[in-house]
N, C-alpha and C positions, 0 to 999 in steps of 0.2 A: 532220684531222690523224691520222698514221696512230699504232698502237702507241708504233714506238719513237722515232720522234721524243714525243711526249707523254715516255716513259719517260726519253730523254735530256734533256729540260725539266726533270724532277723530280730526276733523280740532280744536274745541275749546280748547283740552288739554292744559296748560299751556306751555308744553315742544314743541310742535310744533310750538306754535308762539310765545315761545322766539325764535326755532332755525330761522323762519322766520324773526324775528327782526337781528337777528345776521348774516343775509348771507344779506338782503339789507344793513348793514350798512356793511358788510366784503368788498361787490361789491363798494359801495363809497370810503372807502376805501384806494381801490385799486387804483383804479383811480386818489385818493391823491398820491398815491405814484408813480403810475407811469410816472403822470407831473411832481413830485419832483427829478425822476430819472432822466426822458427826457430832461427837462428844468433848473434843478437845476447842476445835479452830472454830469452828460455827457459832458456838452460842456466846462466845465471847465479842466477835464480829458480830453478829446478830446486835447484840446490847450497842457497840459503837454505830450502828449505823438506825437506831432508832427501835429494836425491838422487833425487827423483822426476823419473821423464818420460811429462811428461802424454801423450802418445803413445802410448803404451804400456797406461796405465790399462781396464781394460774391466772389464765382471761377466762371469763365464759364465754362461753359462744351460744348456747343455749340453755337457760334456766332449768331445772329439773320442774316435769309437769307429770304429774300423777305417779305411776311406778317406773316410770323411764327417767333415769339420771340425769343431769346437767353434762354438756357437754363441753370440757374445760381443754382448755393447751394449758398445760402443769410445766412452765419455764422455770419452777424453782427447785424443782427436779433436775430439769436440765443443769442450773446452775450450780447446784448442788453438786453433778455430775463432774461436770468441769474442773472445781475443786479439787475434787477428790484424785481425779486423772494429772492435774496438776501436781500438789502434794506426791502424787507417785511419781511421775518423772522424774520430779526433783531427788526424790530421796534416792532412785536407782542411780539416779547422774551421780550422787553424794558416796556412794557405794560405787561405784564404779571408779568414781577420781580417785577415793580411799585405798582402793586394790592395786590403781596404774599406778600410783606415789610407791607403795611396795613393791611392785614390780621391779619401779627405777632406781629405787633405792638397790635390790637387791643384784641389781645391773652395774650402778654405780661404783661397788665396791667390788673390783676386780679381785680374782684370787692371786696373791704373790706367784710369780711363776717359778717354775720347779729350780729348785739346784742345778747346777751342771753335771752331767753327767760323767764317770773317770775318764772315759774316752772325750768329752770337751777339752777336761782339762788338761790333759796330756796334748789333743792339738794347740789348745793354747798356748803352752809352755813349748811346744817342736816353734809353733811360728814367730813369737817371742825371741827365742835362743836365733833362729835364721835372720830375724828383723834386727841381730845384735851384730852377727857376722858380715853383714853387708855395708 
């Protein structure tokens, strides 16, 4: 079996391009939420906690001195970050609980089991008529 046949085997697999289906839409996304963090959650939090944007926030560690830049640790970046990884967890957790309640649901409601079958019923009715004779 040469290369790319093997290689066309493995890409077809079922499991490799659902996980490909499931990291472009993870990627999309993301990107929903991190405009929902950016633009929705932040600047309203910003306003309650005094007009801050965590963004923005850094230490210097060294002043910018001619054409060499300041030297900054950007923590509202990081915080920023966190946010945003938060808000996703959450909403995947939220998505996930939403799919397992389906799941249980769809668990929970057993199917009626089948009729008897003629041959049940005919034993029923032999051992019936025998459980009268005795």
């Amino acid at each position: 079996m040469g290369m790319m046949s093997e290689f066309k085997e493995f890409a077809m697999k079922g499991n490799v391009v659902d996980m490909a289906v499931g990291i472009i839409i993870g990627a999309a996304f993301g990107k929903i939420v991190s405009s929902f963090v950016g633009d929705v959650i932040m600047p309203p939090l910003g306003v309650l906690i005094g007009g801050v944007d965590f963004t923005n926030l850094s230490f210097i560690l060294k002043e910018a001195a001619g054409d060499a830049a300041a030297v900054t640790i950007n923590y509202g970046k990081f915080v920023q970050t966190v946010f945003d990884f938060t808000i996703v967890a959450f909403a995947i957790f939220m998505a996930i609980k939403a799919m397992n309640s389906l799941k249980k649901k769809e668990e929970a409601a057993p199917a009626a089991p089948p009729a008897p079958t003629k041959e049940e019923l005919l034993l029923t009715e032999i051992r019936d008529l025998l459980k009268q004779k005795a």
